[in-house]
OpenMM code with the backbone's topology and positions (N, CA, C; nanometers):
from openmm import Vec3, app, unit

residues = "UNK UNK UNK UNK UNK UNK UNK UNK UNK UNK UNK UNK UNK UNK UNK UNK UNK UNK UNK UNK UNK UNK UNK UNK UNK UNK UNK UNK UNK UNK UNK UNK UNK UNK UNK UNK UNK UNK UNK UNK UNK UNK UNK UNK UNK UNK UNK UNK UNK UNK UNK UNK UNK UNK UNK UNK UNK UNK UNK UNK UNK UNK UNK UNK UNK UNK UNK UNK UNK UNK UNK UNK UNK UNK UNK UNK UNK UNK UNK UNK UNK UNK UNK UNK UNK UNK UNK UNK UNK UNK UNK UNK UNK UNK UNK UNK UNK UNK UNK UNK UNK UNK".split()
positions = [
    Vec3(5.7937, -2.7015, -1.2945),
    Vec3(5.6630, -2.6521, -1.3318),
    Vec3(5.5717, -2.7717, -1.3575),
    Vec3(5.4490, -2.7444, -1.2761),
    Vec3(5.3335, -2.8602, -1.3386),
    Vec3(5.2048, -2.8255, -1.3837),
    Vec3(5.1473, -2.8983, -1.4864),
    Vec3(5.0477, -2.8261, -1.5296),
    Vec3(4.9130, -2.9267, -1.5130),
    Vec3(4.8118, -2.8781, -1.5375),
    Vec3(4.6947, -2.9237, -1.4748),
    Vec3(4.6271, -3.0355, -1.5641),
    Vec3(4.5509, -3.1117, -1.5495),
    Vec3(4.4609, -3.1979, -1.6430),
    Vec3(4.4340, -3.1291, -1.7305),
    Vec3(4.4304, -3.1508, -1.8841),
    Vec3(4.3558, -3.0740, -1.9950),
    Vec3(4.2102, -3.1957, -1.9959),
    Vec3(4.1154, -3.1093, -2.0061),
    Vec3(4.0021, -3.1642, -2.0086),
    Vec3(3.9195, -3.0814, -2.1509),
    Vec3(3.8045, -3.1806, -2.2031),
    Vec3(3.7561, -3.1053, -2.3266),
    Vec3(3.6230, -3.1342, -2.3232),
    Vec3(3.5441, -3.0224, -2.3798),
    Vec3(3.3785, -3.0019, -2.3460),
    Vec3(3.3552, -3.0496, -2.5195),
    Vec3(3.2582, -3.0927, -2.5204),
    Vec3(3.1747, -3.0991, -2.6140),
    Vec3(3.0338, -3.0369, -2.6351),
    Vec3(3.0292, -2.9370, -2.6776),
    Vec3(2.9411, -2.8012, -2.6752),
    Vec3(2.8263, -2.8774, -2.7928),
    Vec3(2.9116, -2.9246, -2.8893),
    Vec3(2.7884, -2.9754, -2.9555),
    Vec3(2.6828, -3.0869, -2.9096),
    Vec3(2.7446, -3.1998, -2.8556),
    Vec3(2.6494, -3.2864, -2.7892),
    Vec3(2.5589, -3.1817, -2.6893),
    Vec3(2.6079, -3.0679, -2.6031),
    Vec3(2.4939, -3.0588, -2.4774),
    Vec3(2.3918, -3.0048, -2.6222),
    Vec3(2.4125, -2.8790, -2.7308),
    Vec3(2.2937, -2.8263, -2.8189),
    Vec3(2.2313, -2.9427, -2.8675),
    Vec3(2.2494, -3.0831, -2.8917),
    Vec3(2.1772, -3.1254, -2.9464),
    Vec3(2.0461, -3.2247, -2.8699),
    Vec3(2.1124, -3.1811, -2.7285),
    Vec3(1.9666, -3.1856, -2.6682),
    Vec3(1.9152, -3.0747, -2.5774),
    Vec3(1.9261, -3.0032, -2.6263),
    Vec3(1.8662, -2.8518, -2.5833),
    Vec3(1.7471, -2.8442, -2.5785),
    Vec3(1.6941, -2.7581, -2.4676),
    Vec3(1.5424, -2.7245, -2.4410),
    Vec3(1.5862, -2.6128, -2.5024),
    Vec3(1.4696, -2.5705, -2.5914),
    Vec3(1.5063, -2.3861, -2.6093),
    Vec3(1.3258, -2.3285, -2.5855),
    Vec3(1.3036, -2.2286, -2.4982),
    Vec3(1.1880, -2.1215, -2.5321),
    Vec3(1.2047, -2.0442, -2.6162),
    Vec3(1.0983, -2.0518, -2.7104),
    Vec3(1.0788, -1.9870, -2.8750),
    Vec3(0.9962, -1.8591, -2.8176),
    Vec3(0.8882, -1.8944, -2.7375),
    Vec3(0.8119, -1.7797, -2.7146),
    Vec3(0.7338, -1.7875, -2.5798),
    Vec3(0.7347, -1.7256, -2.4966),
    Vec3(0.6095, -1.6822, -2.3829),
    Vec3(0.5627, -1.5636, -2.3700),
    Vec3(0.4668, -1.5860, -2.3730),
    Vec3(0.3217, -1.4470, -2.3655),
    Vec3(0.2472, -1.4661, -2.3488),
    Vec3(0.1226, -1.3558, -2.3100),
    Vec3(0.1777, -1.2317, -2.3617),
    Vec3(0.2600, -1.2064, -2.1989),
    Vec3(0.3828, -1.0857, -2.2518),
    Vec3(0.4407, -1.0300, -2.1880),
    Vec3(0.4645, -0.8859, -2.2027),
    Vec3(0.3766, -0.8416, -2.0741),
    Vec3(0.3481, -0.9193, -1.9290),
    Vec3(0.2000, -0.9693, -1.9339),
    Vec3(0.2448, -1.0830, -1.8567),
    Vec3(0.0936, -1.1014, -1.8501),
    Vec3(-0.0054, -1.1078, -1.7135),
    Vec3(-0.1040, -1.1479, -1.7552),
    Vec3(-0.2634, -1.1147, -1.6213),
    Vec3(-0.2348, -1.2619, -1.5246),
    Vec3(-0.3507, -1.3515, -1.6206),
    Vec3(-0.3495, -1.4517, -1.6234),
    Vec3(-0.3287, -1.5882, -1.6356),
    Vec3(-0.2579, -1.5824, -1.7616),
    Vec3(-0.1806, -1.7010, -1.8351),
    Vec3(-0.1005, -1.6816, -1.9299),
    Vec3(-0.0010, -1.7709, -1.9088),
    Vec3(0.1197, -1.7894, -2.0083),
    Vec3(0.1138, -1.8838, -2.1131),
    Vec3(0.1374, -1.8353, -2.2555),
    Vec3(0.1526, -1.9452, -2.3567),
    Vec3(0.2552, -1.9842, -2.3624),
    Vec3(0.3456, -2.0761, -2.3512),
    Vec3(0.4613, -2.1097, -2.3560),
    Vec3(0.4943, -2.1779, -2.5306),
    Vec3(0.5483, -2.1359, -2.5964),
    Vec3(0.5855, -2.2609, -2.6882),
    Vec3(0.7784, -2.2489, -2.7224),
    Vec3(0.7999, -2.3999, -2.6780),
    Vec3(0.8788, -2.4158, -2.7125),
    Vec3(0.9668, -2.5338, -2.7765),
    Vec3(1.1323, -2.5523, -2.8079),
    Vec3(1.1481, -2.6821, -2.8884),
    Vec3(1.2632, -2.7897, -2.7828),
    Vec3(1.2577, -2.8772, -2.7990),
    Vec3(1.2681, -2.9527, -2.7453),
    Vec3(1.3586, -3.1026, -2.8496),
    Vec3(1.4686, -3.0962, -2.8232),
    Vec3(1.5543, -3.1906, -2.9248),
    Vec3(1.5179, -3.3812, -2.9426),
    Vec3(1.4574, -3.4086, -2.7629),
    Vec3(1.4463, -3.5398, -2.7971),
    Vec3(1.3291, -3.5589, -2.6900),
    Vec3(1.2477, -3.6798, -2.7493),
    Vec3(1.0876, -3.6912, -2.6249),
    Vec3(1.1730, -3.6939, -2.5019),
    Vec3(1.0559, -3.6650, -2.3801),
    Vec3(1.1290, -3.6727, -2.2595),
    Vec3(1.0835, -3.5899, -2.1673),
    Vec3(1.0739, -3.5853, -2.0315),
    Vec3(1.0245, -3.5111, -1.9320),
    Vec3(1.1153, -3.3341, -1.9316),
    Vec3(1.0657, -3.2612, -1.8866),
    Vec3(1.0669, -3.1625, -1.9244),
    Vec3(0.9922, -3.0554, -1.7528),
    Vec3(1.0465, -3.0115, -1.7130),
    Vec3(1.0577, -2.9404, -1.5689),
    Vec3(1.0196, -2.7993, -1.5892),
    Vec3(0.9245, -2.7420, -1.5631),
    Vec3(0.8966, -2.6121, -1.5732),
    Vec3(0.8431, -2.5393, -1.4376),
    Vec3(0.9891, -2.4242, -1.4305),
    Vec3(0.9666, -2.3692, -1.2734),
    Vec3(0.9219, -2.2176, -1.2966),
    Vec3(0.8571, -2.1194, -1.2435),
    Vec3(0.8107, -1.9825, -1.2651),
    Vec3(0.9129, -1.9756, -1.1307),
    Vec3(0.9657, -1.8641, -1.0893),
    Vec3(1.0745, -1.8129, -1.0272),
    Vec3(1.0406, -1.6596, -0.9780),
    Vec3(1.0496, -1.6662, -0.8606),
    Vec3(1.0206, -1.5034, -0.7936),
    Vec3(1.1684, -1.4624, -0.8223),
    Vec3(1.2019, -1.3303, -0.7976),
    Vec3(1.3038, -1.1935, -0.8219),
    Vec3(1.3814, -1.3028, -0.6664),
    Vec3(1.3111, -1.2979, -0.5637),
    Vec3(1.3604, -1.3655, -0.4357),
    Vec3(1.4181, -1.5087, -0.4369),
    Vec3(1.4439, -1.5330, -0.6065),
    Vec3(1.4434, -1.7167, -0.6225),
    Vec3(1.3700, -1.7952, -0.5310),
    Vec3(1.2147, -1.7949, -0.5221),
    Vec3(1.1354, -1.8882, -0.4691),
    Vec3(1.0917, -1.9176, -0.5545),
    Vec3(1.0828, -2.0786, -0.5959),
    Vec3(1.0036, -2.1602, -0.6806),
    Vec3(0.8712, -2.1004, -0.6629),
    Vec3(0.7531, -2.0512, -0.7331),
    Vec3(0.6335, -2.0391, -0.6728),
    Vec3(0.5717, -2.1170, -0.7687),
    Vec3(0.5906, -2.1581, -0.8383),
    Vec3(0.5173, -2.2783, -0.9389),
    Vec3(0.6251, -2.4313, -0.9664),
    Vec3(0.6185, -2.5072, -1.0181),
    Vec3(0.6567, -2.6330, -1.0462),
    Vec3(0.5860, -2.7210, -1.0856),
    Vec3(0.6719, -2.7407, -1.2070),
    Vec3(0.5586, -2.8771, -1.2857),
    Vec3(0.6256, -2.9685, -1.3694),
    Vec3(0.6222, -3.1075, -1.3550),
    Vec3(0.6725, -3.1552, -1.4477),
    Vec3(0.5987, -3.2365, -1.5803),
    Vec3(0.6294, -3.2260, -1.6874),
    Vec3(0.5375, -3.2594, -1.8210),
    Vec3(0.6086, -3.3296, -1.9320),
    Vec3(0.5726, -3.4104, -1.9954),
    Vec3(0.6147, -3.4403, -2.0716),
    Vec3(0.6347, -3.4110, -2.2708),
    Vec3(0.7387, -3.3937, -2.2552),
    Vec3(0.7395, -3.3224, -2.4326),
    Vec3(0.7911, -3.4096, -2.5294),
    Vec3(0.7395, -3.4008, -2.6465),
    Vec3(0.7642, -3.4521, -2.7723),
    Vec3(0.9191, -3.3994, -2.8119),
    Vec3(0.9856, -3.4943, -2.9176),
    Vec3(1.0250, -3.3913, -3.0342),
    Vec3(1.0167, -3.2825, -3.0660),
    Vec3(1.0748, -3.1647, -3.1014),
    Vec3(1.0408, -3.0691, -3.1846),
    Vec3(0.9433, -2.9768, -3.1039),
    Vec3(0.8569, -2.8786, -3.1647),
    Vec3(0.7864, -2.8149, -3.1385),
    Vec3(0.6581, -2.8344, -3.0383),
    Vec3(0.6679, -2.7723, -2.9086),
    Vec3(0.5856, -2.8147, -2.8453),
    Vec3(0.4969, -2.7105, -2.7779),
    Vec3(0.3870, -2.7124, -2.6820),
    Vec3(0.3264, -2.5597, -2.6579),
    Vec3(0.2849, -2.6011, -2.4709),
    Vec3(0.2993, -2.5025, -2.4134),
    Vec3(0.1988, -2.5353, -2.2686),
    Vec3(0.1406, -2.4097, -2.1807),
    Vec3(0.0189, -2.3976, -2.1769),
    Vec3(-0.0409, -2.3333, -2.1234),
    Vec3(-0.0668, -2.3302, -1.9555),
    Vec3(-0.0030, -2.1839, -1.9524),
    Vec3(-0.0123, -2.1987, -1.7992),
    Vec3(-0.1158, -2.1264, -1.7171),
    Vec3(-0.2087, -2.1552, -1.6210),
    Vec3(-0.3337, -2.0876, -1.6455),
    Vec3(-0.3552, -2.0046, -1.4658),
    Vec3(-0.2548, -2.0375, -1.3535),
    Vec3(-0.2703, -1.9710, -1.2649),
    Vec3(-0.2113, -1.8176, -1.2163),
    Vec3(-0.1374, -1.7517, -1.3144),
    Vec3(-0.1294, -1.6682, -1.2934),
    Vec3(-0.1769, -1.5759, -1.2258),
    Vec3(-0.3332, -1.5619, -1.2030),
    Vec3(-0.3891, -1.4795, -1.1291),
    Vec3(-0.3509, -1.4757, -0.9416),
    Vec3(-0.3064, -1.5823, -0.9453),
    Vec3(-0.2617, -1.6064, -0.8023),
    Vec3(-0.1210, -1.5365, -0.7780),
    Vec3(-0.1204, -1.4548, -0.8607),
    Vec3(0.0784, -1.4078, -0.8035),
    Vec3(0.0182, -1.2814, -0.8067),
    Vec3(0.1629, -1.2569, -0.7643),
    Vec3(0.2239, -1.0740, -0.7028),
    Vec3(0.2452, -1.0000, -0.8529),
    Vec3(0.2010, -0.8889, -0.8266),
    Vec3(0.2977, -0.8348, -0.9605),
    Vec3(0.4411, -0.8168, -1.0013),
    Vec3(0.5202, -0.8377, -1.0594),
    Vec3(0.6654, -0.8272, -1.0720),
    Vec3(0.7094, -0.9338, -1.1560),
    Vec3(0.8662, -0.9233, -1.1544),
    Vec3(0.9372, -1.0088, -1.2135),
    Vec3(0.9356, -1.1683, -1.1749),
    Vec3(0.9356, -1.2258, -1.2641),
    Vec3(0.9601, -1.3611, -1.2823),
    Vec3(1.0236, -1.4039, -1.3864),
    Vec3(1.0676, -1.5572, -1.3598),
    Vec3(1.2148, -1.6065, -1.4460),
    Vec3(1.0868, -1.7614, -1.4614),
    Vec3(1.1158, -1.7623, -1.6260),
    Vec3(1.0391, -1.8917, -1.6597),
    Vec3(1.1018, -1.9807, -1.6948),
    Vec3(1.1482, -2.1168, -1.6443),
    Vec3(1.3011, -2.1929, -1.6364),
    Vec3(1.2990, -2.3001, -1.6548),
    Vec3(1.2345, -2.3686, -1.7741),
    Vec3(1.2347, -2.5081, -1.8627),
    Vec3(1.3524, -2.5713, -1.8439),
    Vec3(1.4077, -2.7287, -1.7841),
    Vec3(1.4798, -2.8141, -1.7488),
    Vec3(1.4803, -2.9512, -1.7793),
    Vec3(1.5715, -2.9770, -1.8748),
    Vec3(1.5933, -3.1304, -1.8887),
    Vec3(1.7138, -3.2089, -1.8497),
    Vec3(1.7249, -3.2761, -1.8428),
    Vec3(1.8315, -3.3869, -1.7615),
    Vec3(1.9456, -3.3402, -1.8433),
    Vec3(1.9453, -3.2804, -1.9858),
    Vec3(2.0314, -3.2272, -2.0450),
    Vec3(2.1305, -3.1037, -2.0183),
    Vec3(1.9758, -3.0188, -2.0153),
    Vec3(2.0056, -2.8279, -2.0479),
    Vec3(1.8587, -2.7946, -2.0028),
    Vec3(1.8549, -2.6032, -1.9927),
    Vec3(1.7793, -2.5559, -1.9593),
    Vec3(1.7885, -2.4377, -2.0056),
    Vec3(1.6590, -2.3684, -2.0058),
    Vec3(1.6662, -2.2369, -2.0747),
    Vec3(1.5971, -2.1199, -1.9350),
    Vec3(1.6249, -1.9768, -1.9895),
    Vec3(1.5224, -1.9099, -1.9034),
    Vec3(1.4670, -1.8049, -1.9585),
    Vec3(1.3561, -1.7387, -1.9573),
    Vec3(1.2890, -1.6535, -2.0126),
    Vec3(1.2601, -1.5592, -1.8841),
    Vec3(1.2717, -1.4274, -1.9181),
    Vec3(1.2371, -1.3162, -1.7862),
    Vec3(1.0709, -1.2676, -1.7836),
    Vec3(0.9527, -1.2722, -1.7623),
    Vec3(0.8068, -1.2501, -1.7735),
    Vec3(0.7836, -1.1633, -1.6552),
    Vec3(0.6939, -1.0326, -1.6968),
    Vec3(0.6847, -0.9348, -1.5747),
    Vec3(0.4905, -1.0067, -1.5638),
    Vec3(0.4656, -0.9774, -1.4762),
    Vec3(0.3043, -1.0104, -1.3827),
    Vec3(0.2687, -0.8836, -1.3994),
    Vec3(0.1189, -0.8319, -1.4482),
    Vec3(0.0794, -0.6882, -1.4501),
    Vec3(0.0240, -0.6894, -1.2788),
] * unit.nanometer
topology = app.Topology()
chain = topology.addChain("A")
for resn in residues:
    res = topology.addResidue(resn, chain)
    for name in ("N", "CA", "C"):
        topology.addAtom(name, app.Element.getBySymbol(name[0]), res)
């Protein structure tokens, strides 16, 4: 009998640099999204809006502080109505939030 590599995660290092979304709204929305969310250490910060079809239809990259941060997203009026996936990314971790388009 042979048994495989034991390998071990460290769950706490990836949370302690976690992107997390606290809030986006309003949901659903028209026009624009308030985004606020936290963010464990300064650093670039990737924000994709996501069709139901997984097509990127937005992309942006920005830079965030420490702690509590906010970003306003203002083209909304240019989309379809429906589902979308709002999908904050750092070299770390990433979060996703589900936002319907009226």
């Amino acid at each position: 009998v042979s048994y495989s590599e034991i390998r071990s995660v460290n769950f706490f290092k990836l949370l302690l640099n976690a992107v997390r979304i606290i809030e986006a709204g309003p949901n659903p929305f028209e026009s624009h999204i308030n985004v606020k969310y936290s963010n464990e250490k300064d650093g670039e910060v990737l924000i994709q809006l996501i069709s139901t079809q997984g097509v990127v239809v937005h992309q942006e990259k920005i830079q965030a502080s420490k702690g509590e941060n906010h970003y306003l997203f203002t083209n909304g009026d240019s989309f379809q109505p429906g589902i979308y996936m709002l999908k904050m990314i750092t070299e770390d971790s990433n979060d996703i939030k589900k936002l319907i388009k009226k």
